[in-house]
N, C-alpha and C positions, 0 to 999 in steps of 0.2 A: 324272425323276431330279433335276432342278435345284431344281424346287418340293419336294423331300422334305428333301434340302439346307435347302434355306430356309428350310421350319420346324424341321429339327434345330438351326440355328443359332439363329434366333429365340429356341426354347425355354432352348437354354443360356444366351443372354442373361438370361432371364426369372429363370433360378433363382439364376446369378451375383448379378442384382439383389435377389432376391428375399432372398439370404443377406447381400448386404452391407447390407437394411432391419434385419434382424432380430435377426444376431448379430453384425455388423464396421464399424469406420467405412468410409465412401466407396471407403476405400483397398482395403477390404476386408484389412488385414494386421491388426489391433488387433482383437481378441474384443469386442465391449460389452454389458454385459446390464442388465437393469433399464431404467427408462422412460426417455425423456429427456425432457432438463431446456432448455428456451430460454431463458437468460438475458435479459431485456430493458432493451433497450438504451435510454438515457432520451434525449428529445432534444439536439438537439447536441453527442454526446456520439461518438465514433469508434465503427467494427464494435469488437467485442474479439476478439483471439488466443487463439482456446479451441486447445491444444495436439492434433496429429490422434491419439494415443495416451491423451490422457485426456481424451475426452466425458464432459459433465456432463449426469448422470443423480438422477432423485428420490433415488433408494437411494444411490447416493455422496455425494451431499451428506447427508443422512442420517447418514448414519454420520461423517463429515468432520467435523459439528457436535458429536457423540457422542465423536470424538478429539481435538478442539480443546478440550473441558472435560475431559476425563478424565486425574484427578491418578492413577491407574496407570502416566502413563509417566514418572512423576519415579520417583527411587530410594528416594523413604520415601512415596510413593503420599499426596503433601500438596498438589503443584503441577501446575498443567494449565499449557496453552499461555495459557489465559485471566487465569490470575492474576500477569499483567503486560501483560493487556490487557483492561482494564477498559469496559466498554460507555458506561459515563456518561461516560467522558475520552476519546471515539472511539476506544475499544479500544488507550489508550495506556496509562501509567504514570503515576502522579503522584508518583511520587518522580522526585528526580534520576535513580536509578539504579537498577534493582529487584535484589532481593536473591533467589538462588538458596536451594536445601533445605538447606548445609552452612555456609548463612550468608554465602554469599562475595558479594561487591558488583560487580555488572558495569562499566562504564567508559563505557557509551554508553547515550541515554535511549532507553528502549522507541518506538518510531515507531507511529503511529496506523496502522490498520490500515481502510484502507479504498480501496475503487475501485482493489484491485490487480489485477486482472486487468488495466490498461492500463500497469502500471508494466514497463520496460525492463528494471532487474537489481532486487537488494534486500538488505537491511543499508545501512546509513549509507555504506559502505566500496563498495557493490558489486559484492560480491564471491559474489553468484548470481545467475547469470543468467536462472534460473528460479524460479515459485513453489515447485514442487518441490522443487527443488534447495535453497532456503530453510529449509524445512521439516524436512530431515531434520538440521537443527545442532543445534535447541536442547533436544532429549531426551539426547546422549551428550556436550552440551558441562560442564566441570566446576562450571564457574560461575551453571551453571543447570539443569537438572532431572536431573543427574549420573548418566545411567543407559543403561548397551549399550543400544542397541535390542534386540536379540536377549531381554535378560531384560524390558524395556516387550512384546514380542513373546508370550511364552509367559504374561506375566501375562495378556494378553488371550485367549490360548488356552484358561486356565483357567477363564473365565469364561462364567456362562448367554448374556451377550447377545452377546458377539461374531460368533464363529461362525458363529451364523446372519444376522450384519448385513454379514459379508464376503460370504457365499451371497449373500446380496440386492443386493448393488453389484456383484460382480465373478463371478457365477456357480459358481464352489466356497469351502469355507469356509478355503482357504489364508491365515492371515493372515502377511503378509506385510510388510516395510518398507517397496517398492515402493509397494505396497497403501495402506499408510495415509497414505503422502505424498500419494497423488492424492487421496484422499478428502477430508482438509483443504484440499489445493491445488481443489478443487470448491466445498467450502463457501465458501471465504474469496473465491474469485471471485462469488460471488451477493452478499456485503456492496457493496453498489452505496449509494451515497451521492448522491443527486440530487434532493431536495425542501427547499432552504434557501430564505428570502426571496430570496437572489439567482436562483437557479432558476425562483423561481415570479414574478420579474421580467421574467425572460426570455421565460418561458411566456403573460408579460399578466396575471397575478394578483397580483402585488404593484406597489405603486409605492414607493419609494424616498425615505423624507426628505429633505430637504434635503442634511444634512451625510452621509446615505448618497452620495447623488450626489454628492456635493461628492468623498467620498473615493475614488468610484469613477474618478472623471475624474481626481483626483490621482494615486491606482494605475497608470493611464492612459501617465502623461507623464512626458517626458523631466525628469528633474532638471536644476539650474544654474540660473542666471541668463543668458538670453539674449543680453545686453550682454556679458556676459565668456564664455561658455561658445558655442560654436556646437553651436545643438540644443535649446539648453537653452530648458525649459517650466514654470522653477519647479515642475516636480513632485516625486514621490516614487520615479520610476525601476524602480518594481517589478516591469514588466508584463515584464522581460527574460526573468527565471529564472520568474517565477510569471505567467506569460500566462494567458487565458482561454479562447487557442486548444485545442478541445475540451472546454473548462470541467473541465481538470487542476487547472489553479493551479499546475501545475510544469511544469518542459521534462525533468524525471528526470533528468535529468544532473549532473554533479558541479561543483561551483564550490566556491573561496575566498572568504569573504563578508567577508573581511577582521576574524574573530574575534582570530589573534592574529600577531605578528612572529614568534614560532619557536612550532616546533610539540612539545607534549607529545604526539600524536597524530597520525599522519601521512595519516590516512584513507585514501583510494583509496591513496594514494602506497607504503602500509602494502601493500596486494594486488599493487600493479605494479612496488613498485623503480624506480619513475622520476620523480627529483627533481622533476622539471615538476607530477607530482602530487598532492605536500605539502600538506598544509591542504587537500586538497579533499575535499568530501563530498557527499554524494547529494539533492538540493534536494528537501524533504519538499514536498507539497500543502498547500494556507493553507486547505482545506476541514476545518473543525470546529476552525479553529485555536483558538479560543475555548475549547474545552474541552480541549485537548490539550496543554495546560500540565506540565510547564518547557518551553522553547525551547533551538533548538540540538541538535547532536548528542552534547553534553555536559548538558545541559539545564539550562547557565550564569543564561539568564533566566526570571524567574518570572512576568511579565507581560507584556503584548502591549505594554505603555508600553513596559519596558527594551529592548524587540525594534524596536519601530520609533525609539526614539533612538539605536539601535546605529548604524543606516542612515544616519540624519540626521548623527549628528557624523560618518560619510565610510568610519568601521571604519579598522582597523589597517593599515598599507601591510608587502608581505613580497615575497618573492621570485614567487611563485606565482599573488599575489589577481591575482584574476576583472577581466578587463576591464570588464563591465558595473557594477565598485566604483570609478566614476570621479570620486568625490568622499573620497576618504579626504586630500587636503587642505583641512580648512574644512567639510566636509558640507554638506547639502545644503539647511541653514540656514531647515529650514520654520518657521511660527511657530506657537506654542504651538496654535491653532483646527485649522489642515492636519493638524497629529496627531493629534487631536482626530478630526477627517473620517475621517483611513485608518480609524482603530480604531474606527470605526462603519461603514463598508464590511466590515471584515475579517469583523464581527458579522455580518452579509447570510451569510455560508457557513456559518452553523451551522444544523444537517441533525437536530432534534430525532427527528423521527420514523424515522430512522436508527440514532441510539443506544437507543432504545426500542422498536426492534421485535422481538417475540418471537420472530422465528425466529433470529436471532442471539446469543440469551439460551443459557443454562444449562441444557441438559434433562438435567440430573442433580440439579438441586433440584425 
C-alpha cells in the first residue's frame, strides 16, 4: 500500500512539473506560451530581473518589436514608440525635445534606450518602477502619441496581423493593454548593449590608446588637488554616480549634478513632494554617450566638451546638490589635455554594432 502511495505521488509530481515546463512559470501561477527566449548575459555584466509574470519568449518579443514601431497607437496613426527613439542616436532623440502628433513639445530629452532590463525605476523623474509600468504612459499621455489605449487597442484588433501575433505570444488572440506592455517590456529587454572598444577591452581584444587610458584612469579618480583637498587625485571624479561596477555606467539613482540654483523643474522631488528631492534626476548610462546627444535631462548641452566643462568648472551649488559635486567652488581645474582624455575614454562606450543591428530595426519597412 505504501509503494502505491509512492508512486501516486511521484506521478503527481511528474505532471505538476511536467505543466509548470510547458504552459506556467516555476511558480506555476502565470500561463506562458510560446518558446522561450534566454537572454544572454554578456560578461561582467549582473543576472538580469526577468519579472516571474512576464517570461521572455521568441513570440513576445516578436510582437514587442512589432509595437515598439507601430505608429497605430498614436491618435493620427503617424507616431510609434520609435520615433523618438532613433537607432543611430542609441534609441534617443536628437532634438532637445521631441515633439508629439498635436505638435506639443515635451520638457525632457528622450533617454537612450538601452540595457534596461538592469535599470531600477525609469523616466528622468523615476517615477516607474517597472519597465511595464513605463510603457503604458506614453500612448494616452497628451503631449505625446495622444491616444486611449483602449481606441490604440481595437485599432490593433482590426487588423490582419495582430491577432494572430497575440495567439502566438500569449496563447489567445485577447489583445489586451496588459498584453502589449509585456510584449514591448520583452523586446526592449533584449536591446543589450555590450560590444564597445571598452568591452572588447575588457574581454582582451582591444587595447586602449594612450589618451583612452589616460582618460579611463582620470574617470577613475578622485578630483582635487591633494595638497588642499584630502582624497584628492587630480581626477575627474566620475566613477561615483557612473562606476563600471557591472559595466552600468550609472548607479540608477537620482542626484543633483549641480545644473542649476533653483529649479524650473523639480525632478524626482516633482513625484515625492520632498524638498530634499529638488534638482534631482535619474543618472542616465555614459554607454553610447557619443551618440545620444543633447545631454542632460533637459538636453541643455550639445556636446560631450560643454558636459564635461559643466563638471570641471564644479556646477551650481543649491540646496539639494549631490554630495559627490564636491567641487562646485573652483572645479576641478583639469587642463585643457585631461579633457581631451575623458572624451576619448567616454568614445571606448560607443556600441556600433548595437545601433545597427537588425533585430532592433523597423520591421514595418
Amino acid at each position: 500500500m505504501k509503494k502505491i502511495s509512492a508512486v501516486i505521488i511521484t506521478l503527481a509530481f511528474i505532471i505538476l512539473a511536467q505543466g509548470c515546463r510547458k504552459g506556467y512559470t516555476e511558480e506555476c501561477e502565470t500561463p506562458v506560451f510560446g518558446t522561450p527566449y534566454e537572454i544572454t548575459i554578456p560578461p561582467f555584466f549582473p543576472p538580469m530581473d526577468i519579472p516571474v509574470d512576464n517570461p521572455t519568449t521568441v513570440e513576445g518579443i516578436e510582437l514587442g518589436r512589432l509595437l515598439f514601431w507601430e505608429p497605430l497607437l498614436s491618435g493620427d496613426n503617424s507616431m510609434s514608440c520609435g520615433s523618438c527613439h532613433f537607432p543611430e542616436h542609441s534609441f534617443s532623440d536628437p532634438a532637445q525635445f521631441s515633439v508629439g502628433i498635436t505638435g506639443a513639445v515635451g520638457t525632457r530629452q528622450s533617454m537612450a534606450l538601452l540595457n534596461l532590463g538592469w535599470a531600477k525605476d525609469y523616466f528622468w523623474d523615476g517615477r516607474a518602477l517597472t519597465l511595464e509600468e513605463q510603457l503604458r504612459e506614453p500612448i494616452p499621455n497628451p503631449i505625446e502619441m495622444n491616444q486611449s489605449w483602449e481606441d490604440a487597442l481595437n485599432k490593433l484588433r482590426n487588423t490582419d496581423l495582430y491577432p494572430a501575433k497575440f495567439a502566438a505570444a500569449f496563447g489567445d488572440d485577447a489583445i489586451t493593454e496588459d498584453r502589449a506592455v509585456k510584449a514591448m517590456a520583452q523586446f526592449l529587454r533584449t536591446m543589450v548593449s555590450a560590444n564597445s572598444k571598452f568591452d572588447k577591452w575588457r574581454r582582451g581584444e582591444y587595447i586602449f590608446t594612450e589618451a583612452e587610458f589616460r582618460g579611463y584612469e582620470l574617470f577613475q579618480k578622485e578630483g582635487g588637488d591633494p595638497d588642499i583637498v584630502q582624497g584628492g587625485q587630480f581626477g575627474a571624479d566620475c566613477f561615483h554616480c557612473h562606476g563600471e561596477a557591472g559595466l552600468q555606467f550609472t548607479d540608477y539613482l537620482p542626484h543633483n549634478n549641480g545644473l542649476d540654483s533653483e529649479f524650473s523643474d523639480l525632478g524626482v522631488g516633482g513625484v515625492t513632494g520632498n524638498p530634499l528631492d529638488y534638482g534631482r534626476f535619474k543618472t542616465p548610462t555614459l554607454r553610447n554617450v557619443e551618440l545620444s546627444a543633447p545631454y542632460m535631462h533637459d538636453g541643455r548641452f550639445n556636446t560631450l566638451e560643454e558636459v564635461v566643462e559643466h563638471y570641471n568648472s564644479g556646477g551650481l551649488p543649491s540646496p539639494t546638490v549631490d554630495p559627490f559635486m564636491k567641487y562646485t567652488e573652483g572645479g576641478l581645474m583639469l587642463p585643457p589635455v585631461s579633457k581631451l582624455d575623458i572624451i576619448a575614454f567616454l568614445k571606448t562606450l560607443t556600441d556600433t554594432s548595437f545601433v545597427n543591428n537588425p533585430d532592433f530595426q523597423n520591421p514595418h519597412e
